[in-house]
C-alpha positions as CSV (number, residue, x, y, z in Angstrom):
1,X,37.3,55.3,99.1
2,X,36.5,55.7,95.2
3,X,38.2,58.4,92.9
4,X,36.5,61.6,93.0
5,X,35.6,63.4,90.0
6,X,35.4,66.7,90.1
7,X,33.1,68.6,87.8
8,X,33.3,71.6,90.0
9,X,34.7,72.9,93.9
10,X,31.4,72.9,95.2
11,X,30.2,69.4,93.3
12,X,33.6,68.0,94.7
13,X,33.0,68.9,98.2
14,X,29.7,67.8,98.1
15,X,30.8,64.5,96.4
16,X,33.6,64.1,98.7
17,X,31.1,64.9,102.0
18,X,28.9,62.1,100.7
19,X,31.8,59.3,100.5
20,X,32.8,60.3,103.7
21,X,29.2,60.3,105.4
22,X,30.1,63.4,106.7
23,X,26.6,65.1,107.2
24,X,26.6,67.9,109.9
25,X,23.7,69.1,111.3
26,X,22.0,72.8,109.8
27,X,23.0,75.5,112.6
28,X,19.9,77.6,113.9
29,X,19.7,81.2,112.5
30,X,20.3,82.4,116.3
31,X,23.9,80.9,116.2
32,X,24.9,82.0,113.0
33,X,24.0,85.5,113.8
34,X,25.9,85.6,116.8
35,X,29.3,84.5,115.2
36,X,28.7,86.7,112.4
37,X,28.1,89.7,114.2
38,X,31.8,88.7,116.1
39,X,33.2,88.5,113.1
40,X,32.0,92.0,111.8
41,X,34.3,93.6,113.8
42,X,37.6,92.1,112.5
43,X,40.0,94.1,111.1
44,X,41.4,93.0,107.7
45,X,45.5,93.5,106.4
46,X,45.5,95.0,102.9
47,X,45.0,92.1,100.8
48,X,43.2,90.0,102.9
49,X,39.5,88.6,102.9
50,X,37.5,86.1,104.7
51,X,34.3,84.2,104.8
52,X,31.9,81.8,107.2
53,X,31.0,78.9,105.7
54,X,27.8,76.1,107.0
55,X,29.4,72.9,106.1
56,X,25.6,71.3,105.9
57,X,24.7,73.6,103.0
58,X,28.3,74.3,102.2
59,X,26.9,78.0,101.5
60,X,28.9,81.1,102.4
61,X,26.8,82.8,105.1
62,X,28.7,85.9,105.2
63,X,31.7,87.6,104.0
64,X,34.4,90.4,103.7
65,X,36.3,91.8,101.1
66,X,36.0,88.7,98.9
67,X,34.3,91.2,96.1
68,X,36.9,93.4,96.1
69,X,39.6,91.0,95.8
70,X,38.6,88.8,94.0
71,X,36.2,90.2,91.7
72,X,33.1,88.5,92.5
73,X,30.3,90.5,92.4
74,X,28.1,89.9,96.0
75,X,25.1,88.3,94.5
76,X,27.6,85.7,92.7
77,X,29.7,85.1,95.6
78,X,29.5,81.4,96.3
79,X,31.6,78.4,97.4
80,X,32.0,77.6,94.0
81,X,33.0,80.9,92.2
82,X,35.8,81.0,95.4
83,X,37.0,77.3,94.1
84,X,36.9,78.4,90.7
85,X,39.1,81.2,91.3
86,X,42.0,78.8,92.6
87,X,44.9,77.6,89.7
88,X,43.7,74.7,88.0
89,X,47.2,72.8,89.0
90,X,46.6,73.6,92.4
91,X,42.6,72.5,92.7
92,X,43.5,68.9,92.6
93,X,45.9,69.1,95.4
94,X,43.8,71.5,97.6
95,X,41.0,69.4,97.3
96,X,43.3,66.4,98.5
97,X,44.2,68.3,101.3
98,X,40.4,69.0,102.4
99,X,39.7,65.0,101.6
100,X,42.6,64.1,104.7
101,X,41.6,66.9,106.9
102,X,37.6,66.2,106.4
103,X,38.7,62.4,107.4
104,X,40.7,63.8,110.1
105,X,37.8,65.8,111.4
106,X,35.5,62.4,111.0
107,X,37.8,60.6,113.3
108,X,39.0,62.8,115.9
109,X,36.1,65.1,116.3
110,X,38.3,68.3,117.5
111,X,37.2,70.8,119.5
112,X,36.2,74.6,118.0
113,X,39.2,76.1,117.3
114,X,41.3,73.2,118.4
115,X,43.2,73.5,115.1
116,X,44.2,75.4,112.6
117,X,44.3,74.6,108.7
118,X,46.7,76.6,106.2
119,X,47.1,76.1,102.6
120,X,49.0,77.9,100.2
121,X,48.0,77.8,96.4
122,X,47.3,80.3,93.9
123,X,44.3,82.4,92.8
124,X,43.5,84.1,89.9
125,X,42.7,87.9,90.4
126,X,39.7,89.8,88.5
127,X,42.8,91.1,86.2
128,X,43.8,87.5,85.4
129,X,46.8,87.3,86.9
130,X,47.5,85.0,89.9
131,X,48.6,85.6,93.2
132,X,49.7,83.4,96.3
133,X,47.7,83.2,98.9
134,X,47.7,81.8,103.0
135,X,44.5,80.5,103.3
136,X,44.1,79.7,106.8
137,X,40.6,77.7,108.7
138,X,39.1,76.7,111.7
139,X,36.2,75.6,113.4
140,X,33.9,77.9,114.7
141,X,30.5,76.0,115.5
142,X,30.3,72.0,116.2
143,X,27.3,70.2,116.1
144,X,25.6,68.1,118.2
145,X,27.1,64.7,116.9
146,X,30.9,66.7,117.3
147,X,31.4,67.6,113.6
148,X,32.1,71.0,112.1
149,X,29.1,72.8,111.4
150,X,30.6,76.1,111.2
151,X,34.1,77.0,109.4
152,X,35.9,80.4,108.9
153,X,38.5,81.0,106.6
154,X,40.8,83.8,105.8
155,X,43.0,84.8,103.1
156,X,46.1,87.1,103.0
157,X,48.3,87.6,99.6
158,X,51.9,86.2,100.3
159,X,53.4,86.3,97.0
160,X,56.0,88.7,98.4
161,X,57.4,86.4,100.5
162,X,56.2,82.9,99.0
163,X,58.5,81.9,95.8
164,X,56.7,78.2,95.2
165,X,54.5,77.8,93.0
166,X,52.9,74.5,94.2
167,X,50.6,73.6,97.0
168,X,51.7,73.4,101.0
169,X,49.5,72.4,103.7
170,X,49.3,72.0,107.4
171,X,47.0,71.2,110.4
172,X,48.5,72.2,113.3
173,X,47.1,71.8,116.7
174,X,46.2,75.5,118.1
175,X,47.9,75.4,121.9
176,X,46.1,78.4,122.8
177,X,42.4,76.9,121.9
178,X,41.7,77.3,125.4
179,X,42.7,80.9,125.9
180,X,41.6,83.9,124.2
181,X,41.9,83.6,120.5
182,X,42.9,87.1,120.1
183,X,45.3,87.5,122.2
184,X,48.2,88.1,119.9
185,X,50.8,89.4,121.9
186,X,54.7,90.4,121.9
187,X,56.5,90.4,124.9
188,X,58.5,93.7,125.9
189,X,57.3,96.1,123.5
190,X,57.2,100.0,124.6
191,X,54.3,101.9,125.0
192,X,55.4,103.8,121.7
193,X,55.9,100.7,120.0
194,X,52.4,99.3,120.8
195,X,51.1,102.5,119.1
196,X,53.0,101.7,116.5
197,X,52.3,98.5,115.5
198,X,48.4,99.1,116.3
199,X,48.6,101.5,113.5
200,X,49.8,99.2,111.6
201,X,47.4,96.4,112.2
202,X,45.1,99.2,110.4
203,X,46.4,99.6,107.3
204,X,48.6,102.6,108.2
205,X,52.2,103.4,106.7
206,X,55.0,105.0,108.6
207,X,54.4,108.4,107.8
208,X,50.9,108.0,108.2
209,X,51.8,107.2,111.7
210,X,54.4,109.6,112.2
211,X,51.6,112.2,111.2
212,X,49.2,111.2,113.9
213,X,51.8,110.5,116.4
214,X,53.7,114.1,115.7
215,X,57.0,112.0,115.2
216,X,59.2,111.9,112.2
217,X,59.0,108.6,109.8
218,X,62.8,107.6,110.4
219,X,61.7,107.2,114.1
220,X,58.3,105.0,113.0
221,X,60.8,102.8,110.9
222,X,63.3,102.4,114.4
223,X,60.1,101.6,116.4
224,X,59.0,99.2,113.1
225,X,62.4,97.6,113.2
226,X,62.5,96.7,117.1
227,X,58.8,95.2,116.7
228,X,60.3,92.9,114.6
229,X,62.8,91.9,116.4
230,X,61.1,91.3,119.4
231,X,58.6,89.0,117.4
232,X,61.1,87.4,115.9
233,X,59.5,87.2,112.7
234,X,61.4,88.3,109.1
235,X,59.2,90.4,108.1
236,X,56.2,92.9,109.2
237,X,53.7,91.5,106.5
238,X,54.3,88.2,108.0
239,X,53.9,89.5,111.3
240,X,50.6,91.4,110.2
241,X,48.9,88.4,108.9
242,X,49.6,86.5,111.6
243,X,48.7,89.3,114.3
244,X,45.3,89.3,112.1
245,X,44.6,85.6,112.4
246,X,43.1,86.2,116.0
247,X,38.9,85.8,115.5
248,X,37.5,88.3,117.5
């Protein structure tokens, strides 16, 4: 395979699809609008934002919260004005990790949802300062011939808990593909403590909760404490992103 140069994300892609003969088929407007309106009713962390991309096109066909974090107007949103946003030390090396996993996906032809993609790099904010991001991806819609047609992608802010700077990637084989993929679950939590941390999938803090559930905070934060525990995560915005990966 030649060097790729990149003028732009989207050019890149585009040149990078075309080395790799990777040409997926269009999807009809019927299947698109079925996924999307699945996807409407996700609930996004604070911070987060996601988006449905047709690999034949390589346009975004719908969105979330990508204005507001990012500060792309709607009308400009684009597969390219995403890219651009990403540090340009870490473009190179995401775009490296899209050429092995677009090989990957040439060769194996996986299975919707069979696996998961997640990238950490940094992206600028409409401020100008950067922040680190989990950007994670996975096949919605195959075609006919077995390659991604369909890809959605969301994005949390980790820079609390992510010190490097540089690029990190996997591709990680999703063992529950075949079952429901949102069922996100904890084993032994309460029936207080489900409350709880449903609250918290919204957006609410713990004397938001304690308001609605006519308890004080310092209980919320005891409840808060044992979810995490039992999760066996380090910390609840971990915990949160990940409970938030599930595409409903």
């Amino acid at each position: 395979m030649g060097k790729i140069e990149f003028v732009d994300i989207e050019t890149g892609y585009k040149q990078l699809r075309y080395d790799l003969g990777y040409f997926a088929d269009k999807v009809s407007v019927h299947q698109k609008e079925k996924i999307i309106q699945r996807l409407e009713s996700a609930i996004l962390m604070p911070g987060q934002f996601s988006y449905l991309t047709e690999v034949q096109s390589l346009q975004i066909v719908w969105n979330k919260g990508v204005a507001n974090s990012l500060g792309i107007s709607e009308k400009d949103i684009s597969f390219n004005s995403i890219g651009q946003k990403i540090h340009p030390d870490d473009r190179p090396k995401v775009i490296k990790a899209m050429e092995e996993v677009a090989h990957f996906a040439m060769v194996n032809k996986p299975k919707p949802r069979d696996y998961l993609l997640t990238i950490q790099f940094r992206m600028k904010k409409d401020d100008g300062s950067y922040i680190k991001v989990m950007r994670q991806s996975s096949v919605l819609l195959n075609d006919k011939q077995g390659l991604a047609s369909l890809v959605y992608s969301i994005y949390s802010n980790v820079s609390e808990v992510m010190k490097y700077n540089g690029v990190t990637w996997s591709l990680l084989k999703n063992h529950e593909s075949a079952q429901s993929t949102n069922s996100f679950k904890i084993e032994g939590l309460s029936d207080r403590e489900r409350q709880v941390f449903q609250f918290l999938q919204d957006g609410l803090t713990s004397k938001q909760i304690a308001k609605k559930l006519k308890i004080s905070h310092h209980t919320v934060d005891t409840h808060r404490r044992s979810i995490l525990k039992k999760s066996g995560e380090k910390s609840t915005k971990i915990l949160l992103i990940k409970a938030s990966q599930a595409i409903r």
